[in-house]
C-alpha positions as CSV (number, residue, x, y, z in Angstrom):
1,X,30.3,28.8,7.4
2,X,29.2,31.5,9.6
3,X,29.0,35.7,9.6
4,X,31.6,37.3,11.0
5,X,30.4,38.2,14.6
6,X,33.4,39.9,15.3
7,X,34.2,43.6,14.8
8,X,33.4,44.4,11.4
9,X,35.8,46.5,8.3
10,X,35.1,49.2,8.4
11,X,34.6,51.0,4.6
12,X,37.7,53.2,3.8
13,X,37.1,56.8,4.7
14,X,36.4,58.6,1.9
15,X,36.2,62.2,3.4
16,X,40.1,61.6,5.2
17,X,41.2,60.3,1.9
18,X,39.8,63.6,0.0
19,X,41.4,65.6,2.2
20,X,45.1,64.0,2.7
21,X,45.0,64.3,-0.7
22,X,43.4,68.0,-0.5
23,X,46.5,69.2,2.0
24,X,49.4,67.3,-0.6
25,X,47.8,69.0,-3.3
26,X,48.0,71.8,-1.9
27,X,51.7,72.1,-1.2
28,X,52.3,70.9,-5.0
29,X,49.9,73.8,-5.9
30,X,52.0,76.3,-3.9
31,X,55.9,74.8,-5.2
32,X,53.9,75.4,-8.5
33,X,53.6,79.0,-8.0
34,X,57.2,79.3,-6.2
35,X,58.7,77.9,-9.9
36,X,56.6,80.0,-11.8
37,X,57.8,82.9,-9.7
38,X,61.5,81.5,-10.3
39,X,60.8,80.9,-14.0
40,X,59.3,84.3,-14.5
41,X,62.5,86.2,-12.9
42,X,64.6,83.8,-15.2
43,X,63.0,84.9,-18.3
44,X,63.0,88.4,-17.1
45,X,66.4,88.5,-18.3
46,X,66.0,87.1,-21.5
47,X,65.9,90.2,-23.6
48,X,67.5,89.4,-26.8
49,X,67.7,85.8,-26.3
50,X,66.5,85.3,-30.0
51,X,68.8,87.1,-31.4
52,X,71.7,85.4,-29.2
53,X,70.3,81.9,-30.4
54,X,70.3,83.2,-33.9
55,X,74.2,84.4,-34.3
56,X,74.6,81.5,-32.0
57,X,73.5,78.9,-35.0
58,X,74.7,80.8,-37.0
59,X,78.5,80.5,-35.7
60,X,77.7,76.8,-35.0
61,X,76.6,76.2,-38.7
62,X,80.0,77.4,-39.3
63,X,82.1,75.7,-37.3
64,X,79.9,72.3,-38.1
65,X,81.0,72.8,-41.7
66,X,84.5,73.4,-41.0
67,X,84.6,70.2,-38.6
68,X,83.0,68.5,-41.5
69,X,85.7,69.3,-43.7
70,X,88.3,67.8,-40.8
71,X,86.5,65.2,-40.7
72,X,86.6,64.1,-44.5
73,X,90.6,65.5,-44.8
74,X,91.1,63.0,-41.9
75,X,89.3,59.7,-43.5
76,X,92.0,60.5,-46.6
77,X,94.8,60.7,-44.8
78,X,93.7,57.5,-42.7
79,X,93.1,56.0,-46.3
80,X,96.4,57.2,-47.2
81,X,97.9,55.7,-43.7
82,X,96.1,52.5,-44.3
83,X,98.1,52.0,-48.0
84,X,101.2,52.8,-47.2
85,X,101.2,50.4,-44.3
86,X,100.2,48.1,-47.5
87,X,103.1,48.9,-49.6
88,X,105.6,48.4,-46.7
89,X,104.1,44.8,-45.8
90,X,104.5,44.3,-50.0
91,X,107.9,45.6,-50.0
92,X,108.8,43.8,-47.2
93,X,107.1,40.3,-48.1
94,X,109.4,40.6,-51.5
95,X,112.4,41.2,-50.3
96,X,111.6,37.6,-47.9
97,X,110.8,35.5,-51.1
98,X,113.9,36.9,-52.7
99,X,115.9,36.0,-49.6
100,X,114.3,32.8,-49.8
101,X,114.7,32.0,-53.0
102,X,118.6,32.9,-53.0
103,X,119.1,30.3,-49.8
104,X,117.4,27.6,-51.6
105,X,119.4,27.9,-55.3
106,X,122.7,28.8,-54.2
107,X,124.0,30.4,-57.2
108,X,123.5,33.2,-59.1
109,X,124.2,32.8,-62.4
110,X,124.2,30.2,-65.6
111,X,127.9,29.9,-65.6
112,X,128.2,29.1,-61.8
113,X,125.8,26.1,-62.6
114,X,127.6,25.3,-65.4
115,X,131.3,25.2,-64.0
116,X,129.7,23.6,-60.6
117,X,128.1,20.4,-63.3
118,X,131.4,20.5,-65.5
119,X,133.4,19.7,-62.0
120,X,131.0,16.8,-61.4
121,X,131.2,15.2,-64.7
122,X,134.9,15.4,-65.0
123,X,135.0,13.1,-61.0
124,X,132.6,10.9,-62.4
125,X,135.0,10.5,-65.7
126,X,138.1,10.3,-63.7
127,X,138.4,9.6,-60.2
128,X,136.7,6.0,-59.0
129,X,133.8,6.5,-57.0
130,X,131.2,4.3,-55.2
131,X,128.3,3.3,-57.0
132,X,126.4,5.3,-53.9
133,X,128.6,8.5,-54.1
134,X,127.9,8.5,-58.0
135,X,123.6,8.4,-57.6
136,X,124.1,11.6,-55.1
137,X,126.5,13.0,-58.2
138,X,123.7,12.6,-60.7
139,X,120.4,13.5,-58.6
140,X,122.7,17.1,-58.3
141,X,123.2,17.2,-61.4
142,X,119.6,16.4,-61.9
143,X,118.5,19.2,-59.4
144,X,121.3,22.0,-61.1
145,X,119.4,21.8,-64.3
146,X,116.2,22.1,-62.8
147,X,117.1,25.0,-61.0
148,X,118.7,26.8,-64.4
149,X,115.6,27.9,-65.4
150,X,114.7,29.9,-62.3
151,X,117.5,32.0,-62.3
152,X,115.7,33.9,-64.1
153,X,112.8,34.5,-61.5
154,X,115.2,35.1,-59.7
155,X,116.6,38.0,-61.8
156,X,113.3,39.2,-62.0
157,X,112.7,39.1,-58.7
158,X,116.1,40.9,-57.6
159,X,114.8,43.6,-60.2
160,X,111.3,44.3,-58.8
161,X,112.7,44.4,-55.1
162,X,115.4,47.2,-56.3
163,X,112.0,49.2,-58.2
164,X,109.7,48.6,-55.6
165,X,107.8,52.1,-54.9
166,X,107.5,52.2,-51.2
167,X,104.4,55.0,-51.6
168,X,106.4,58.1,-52.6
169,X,103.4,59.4,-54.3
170,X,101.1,58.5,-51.1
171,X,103.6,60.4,-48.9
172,X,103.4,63.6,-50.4
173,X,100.0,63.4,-50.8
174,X,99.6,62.6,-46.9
175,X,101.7,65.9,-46.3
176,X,99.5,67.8,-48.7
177,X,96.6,66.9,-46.3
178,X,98.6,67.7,-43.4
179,X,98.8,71.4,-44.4
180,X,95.1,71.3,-45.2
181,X,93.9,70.2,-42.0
182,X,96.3,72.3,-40.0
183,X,94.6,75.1,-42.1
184,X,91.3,74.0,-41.0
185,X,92.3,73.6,-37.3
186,X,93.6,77.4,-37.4
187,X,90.0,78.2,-38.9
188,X,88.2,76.2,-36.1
189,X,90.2,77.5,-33.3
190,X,89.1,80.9,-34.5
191,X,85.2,80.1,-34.9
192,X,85.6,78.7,-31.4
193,X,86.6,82.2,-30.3
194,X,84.0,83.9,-32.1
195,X,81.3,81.2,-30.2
196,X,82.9,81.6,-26.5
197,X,82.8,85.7,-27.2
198,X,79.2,85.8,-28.3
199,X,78.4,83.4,-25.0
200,X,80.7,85.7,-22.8
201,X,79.0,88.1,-24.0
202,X,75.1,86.7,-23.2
203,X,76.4,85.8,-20.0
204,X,77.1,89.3,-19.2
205,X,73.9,90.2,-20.1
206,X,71.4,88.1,-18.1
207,X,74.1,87.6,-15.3
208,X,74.5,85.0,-12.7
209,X,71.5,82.9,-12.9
210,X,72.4,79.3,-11.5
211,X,71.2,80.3,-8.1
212,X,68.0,81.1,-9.1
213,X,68.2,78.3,-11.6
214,X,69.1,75.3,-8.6
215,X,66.6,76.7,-6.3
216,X,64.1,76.1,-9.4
217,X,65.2,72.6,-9.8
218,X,65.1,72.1,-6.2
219,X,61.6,73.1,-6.5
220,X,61.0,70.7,-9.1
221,X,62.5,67.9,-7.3
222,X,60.0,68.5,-4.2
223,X,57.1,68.8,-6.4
224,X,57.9,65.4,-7.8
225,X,58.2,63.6,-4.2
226,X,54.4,65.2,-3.7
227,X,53.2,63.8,-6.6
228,X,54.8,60.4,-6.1
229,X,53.2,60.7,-2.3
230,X,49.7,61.5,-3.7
231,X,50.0,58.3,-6.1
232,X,50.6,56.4,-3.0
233,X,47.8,58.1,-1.1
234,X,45.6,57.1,-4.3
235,X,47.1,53.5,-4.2
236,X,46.3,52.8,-0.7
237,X,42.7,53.7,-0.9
238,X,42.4,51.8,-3.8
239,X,43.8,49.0,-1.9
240,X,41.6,49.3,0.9
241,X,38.8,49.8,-1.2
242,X,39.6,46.2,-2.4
243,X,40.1,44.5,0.6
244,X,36.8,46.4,1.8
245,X,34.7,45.1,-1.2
246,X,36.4,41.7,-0.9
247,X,35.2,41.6,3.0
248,X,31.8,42.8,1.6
249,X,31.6,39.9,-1.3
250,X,32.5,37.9,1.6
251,X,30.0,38.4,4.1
252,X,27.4,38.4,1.0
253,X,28.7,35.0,0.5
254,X,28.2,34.0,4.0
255,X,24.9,35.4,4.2
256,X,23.7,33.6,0.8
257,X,25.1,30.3,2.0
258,X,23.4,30.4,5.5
259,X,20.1,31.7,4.0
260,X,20.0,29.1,1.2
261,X,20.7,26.9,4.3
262,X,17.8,28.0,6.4
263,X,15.6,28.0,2.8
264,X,16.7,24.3,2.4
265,X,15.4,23.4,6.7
266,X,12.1,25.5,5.9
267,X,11.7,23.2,2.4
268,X,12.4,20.1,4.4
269,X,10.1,21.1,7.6
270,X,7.6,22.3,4.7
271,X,8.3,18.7,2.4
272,X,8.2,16.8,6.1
273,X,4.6,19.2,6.6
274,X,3.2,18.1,3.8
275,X,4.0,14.4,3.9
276,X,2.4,14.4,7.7
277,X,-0.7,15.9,5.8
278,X,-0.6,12.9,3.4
279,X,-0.6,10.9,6.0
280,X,-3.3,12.2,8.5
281,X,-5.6,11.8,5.4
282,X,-4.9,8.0,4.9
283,X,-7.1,7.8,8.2
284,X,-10.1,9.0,6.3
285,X,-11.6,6.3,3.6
286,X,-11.4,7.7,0.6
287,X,-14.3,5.6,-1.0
288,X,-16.9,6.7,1.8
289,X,-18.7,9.5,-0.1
290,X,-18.8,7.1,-2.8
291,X,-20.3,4.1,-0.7
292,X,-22.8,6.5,1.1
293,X,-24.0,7.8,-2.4
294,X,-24.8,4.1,-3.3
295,X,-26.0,3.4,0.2
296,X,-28.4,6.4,-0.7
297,X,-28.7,5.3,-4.3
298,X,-30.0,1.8,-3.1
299,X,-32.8,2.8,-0.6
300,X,-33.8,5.4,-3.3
301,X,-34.1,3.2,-5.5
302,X,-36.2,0.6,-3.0
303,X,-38.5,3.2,-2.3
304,X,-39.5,3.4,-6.3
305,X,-40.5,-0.2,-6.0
306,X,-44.2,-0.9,-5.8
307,X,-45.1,-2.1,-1.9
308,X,-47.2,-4.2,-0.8
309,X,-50.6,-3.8,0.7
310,X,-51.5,-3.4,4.0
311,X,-47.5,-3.4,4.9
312,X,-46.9,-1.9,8.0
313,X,-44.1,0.8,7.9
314,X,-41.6,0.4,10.4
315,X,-39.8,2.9,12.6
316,X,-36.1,3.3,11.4
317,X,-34.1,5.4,13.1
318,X,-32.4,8.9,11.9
319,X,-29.3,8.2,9.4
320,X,-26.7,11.2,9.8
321,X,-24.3,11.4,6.9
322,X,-20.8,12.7,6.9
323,X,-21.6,14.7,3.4
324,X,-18.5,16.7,2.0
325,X,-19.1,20.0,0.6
326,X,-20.7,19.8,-3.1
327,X,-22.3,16.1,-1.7
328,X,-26.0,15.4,-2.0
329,X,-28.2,12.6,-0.3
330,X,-31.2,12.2,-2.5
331,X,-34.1,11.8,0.1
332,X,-36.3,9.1,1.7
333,X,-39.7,8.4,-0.4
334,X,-41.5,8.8,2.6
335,X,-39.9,12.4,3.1
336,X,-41.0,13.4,-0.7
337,X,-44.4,15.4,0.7
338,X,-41.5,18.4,1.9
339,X,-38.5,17.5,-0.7
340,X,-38.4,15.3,-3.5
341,X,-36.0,15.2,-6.7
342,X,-38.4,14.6,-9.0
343,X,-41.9,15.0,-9.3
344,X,-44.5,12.6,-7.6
345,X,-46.6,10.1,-9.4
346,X,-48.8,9.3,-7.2
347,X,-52.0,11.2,-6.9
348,X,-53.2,11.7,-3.3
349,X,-57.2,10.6,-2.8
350,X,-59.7,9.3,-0.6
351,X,-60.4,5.2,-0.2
352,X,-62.8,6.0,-3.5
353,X,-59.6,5.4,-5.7
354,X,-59.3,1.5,-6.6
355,X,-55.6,0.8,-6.7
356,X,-54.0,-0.2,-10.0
357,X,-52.6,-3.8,-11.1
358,X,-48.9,-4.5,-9.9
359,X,-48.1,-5.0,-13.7
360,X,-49.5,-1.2,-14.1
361,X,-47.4,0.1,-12.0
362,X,-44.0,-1.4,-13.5
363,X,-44.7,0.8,-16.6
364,X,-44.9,3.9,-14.5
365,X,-42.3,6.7,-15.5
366,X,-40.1,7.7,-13.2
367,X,-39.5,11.7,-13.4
368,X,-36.0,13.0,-12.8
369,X,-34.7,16.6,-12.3
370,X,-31.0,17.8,-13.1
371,X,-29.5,16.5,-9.9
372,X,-30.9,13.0,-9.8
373,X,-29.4,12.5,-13.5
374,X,-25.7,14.4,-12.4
375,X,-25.8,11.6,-9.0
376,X,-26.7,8.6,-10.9
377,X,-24.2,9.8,-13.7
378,X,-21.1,10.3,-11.0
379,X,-21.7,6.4,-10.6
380,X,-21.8,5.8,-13.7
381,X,-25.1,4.8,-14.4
382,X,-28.1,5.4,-16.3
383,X,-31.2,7.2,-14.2
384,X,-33.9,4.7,-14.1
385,X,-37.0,5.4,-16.6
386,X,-39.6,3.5,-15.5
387,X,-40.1,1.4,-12.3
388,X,-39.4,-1.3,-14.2
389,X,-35.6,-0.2,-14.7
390,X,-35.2,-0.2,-11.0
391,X,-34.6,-4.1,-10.2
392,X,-31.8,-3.9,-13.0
393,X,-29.8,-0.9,-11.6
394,X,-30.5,-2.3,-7.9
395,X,-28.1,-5.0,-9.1
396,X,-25.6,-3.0,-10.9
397,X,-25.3,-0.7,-7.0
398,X,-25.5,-3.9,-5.6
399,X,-22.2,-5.0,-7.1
400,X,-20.4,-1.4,-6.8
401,X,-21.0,-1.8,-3.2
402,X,-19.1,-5.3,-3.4
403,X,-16.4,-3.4,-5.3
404,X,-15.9,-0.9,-2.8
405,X,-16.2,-2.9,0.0
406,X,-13.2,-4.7,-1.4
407,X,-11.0,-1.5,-1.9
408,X,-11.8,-0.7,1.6
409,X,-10.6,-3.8,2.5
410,X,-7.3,-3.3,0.4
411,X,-7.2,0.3,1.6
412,X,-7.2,-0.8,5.6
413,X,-4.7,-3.4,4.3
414,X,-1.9,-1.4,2.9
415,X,-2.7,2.0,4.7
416,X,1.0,1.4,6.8
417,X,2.7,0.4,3.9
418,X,1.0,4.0,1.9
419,X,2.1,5.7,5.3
420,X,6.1,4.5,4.4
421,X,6.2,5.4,1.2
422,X,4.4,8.8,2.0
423,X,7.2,9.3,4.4
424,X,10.1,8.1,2.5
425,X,9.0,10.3,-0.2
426,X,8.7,6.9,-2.6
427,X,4.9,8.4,-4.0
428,X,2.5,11.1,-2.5
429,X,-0.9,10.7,-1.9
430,X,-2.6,11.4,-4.8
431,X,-0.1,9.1,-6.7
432,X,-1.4,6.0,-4.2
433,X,-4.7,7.5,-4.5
434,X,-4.7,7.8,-8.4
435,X,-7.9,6.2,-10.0
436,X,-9.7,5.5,-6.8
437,X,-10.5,9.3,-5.6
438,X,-14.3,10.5,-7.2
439,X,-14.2,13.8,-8.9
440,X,-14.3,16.3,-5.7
441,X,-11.3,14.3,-4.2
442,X,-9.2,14.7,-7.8
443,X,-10.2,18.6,-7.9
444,X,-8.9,18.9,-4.2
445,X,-5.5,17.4,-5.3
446,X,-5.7,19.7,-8.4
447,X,-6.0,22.6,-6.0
448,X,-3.1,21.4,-3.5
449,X,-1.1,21.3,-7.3
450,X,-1.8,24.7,-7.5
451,X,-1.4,25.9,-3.9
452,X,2.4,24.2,-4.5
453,X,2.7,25.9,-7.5
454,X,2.3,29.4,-6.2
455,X,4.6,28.5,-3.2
456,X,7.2,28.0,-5.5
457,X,6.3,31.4,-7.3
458,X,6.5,33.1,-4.1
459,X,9.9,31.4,-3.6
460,X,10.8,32.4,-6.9
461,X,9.7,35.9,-6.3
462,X,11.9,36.4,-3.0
463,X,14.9,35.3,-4.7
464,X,14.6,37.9,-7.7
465,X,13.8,40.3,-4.8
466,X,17.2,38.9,-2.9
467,X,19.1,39.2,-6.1
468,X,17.6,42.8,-6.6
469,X,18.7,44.1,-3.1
470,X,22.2,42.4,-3.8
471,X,22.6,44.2,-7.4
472,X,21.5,47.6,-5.3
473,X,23.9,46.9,-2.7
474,X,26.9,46.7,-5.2
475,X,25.6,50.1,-7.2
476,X,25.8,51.9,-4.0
477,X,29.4,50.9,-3.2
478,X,30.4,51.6,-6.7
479,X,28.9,54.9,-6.4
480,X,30.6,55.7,-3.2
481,X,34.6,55.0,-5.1
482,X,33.4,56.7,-7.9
């Protein structure tokens, strides 16, 4: 994703905000004075208000307690109301169970029963009657002397209904109340009187004040509407102030994303760098210093040998050696008058000096300084002692140079298919190299280690110092909304 090449947000305007809200404040600042004037002229007149308030609660008290007293007169007589609606539905309830009851006997009495179930007994005695006509005889019969014994109920019932007590005593209590609470009323009315004189009489004291009072509240009411339009003042900024930082976080986002992208090209160019490096050394033999230090080692060594006499020395023409830095190329025998590693063992004289026995001169020590033993130990072998060593060792470089020879030969061989896996990325060069590079070569690679090693610290470094810019960016817009 890229940056925003367009126009850019611009931040909110923190100066315009200030003072929009500056000018609104302002007018809210002067209706605040305007009410306090208004206020101030209001309570100019309030000269005795305490003592108004005062006979004012006072009167109230009064006519609270007298109300209170209404109040409890009038849950009585609504008690009252509430049983005498009781007794009537009682009254009324028994004089429909004795109506009732009278439809469903029939008779009144004992003796009406008793003439009506003489009557049927004398038919049954005399006349000739179906069989049919004589069970309906007998089941009234049957029912007359069941119903004999409620006659009685009945009786009682008749009685109760005649004495039944429709709330006399209720009644006159219920008017009793009545006179109380019109008593009470009287009192109110007249407390009310007292309360609507001693207001009257404020009233004429301060005057007419509800002009002054509405323009106050008008007042108020515009003071209100500026303070709502500050608050949205307040809540725009902030909004833009989000929408700004939001832009902001954005274009940080962008500008992370396309640098980690250009980091990522200058890692790959750097990776692809380094592999090309890798490569270009795979056209130098790694095993040559190594070779040329036993090619060295060899004619040293030949020149220690006893010669023969009258051997005629030939010519041989300059050898120039590609050493690398920390390399040394022990000297020709013939060279040892100006530079020798060790100490000669020969004594210079005249044709007086008979020469020694071959034999003699095998048992000769050889003398060695620091150097000669570090070069024959970096090959791995023991500095020769004697002369007599030197035919042994002679065959021990004889073979290292087969060895070599060989991993040149495997070197040349596989050197396209290193190349690949250089360039793949499969191994590096000092993992193909491993075990066949001499000391110098491993202590270059250890250096390249470390040269990588503060790259990536100086990577390291410039993102803390990215994050650190970031972290300063963000204080300073926090800063500026504060």
């Amino acid at each position: 994703m890229e940056e925003d090449t367009g126009p850019k947000m611009q931040e909110p305007d923190a100066k315009a905000h200030q003072e929009a809200l500056d000018k609104v404040q302002a007018k809210i600042d002067a209706f605040q004075k305007e009410k306090e004037a208004l206020s101030a002229k209001i309570n100019e007149r309030s000269a005795g208000k305490e003592e108004f308030f005062k006979e004012k609660s006072l009167i109230r008290a009064e006519l609270d307690e007298v109300q209170a007293q209404m109040n409890e007169i009038k849950s009585k007589k609504d008690s009252i109301q509430s049983r005498l609606g009781e007794k009537k539905a009682e009254g009324a309830e028994m004089k429909s169970q004795l109506g009732k009851m009278k439809k469903s006997m029939g008779y009144t009495s004992e003796a009406e029963i008793d003439d009506r179930i003489a009557t049927i007994e004398f038919k049954m005695w005399t006349d000739s009657i179906s069989l049919k006509e004589e069970k309906n005889l007998l089941a009234e019969i049957k029912e007359l002397k069941k119903n004999k014994p409620k006659l009685s109920e009945l009786s009682k019932l008749q009685s109760n209904v005649e004495s039944f007590d429709n709330g006399t005593d209720l009644r006159a209590e219920g008017a009793k109340l009545r006179d109380q609470m019109n008593i009470l009323f009287e009192k109110k009315t007249k407390i009310q009187e007292r309360l609507k004189e001693c207001s009257d009489k404020r009233q004429s004291q301060v005057g007419d004040m509800s002009d002054v009072m509405t323009k106050r509240d008008e007042v108020q009411q515009k003071m209100q509407a500026l303070v709502a339009e500050r608050s949205s003042l307040v809540q725009e900024h902030r909004k833009a102030m989000t929408e700004y930082k939001t832009f902001q976080a954005e274009q940080r986002r962008i500008r992370n994303e396309k640098y980690q992208e250009e980091r990522k090209a200058q890692e790959a160019a750097w990776k692809l760098q380094k592999k090309q490096k890798e490569v270009e050394k795979l056209d130098d033999n790694p095993f040559v210093g190594q070779i040329t230090l036993i090619e060295q080692s060899i004619q040293f060594c030949k020149g220690l040998l006893p010669q023969e006499s009258g051997e005629k020395k030939e010519d041989k023409t300059e050898i120039v050696h590609n050493n690398k830095e920390g390399e040394v190329v022990l000297g020709k025998k013939e060279d040892r008058a100006n530079e020798f590693y060790f100490a000669p063992t020969k004594k210079k004289g005249g044709a007086k000096n008979k020469p020694k026995a071959a034999e003699d001169m095998t048992k000769k020590p050889i003398r060695h300084n620091a150097e000669t033993f570090k070069l024959f130990d970096s090959l791995g072998l023991e500095a020769p002692i004697t002369v007599a060593d030197v035919p042994a060792l002679l065959e021990k470089l004889e073979k290292q140079t087969e060895v070599y020879n060989e991993k040149v030969k495997n070197w040349e061989e596989q050197k396209e298919e290193m190349r690949r896996q250089i360039l793949d990325g499969e191994k590096t060069y000092a993992e193909l190299t491993k075990g066949d590079k001499p000391a110098d070569e491993d202590k270059e690679g250890e250096e390249e280690k470390e040269e990588d090693k503060e790259e990536e610290e100086a990577k390291e470094e410039e993102k803390e110092e990215e994050k650190e810019e970031e972290a300063k960016e963000e204080d300073k817009e926090e800063d500026k909304e504060d």
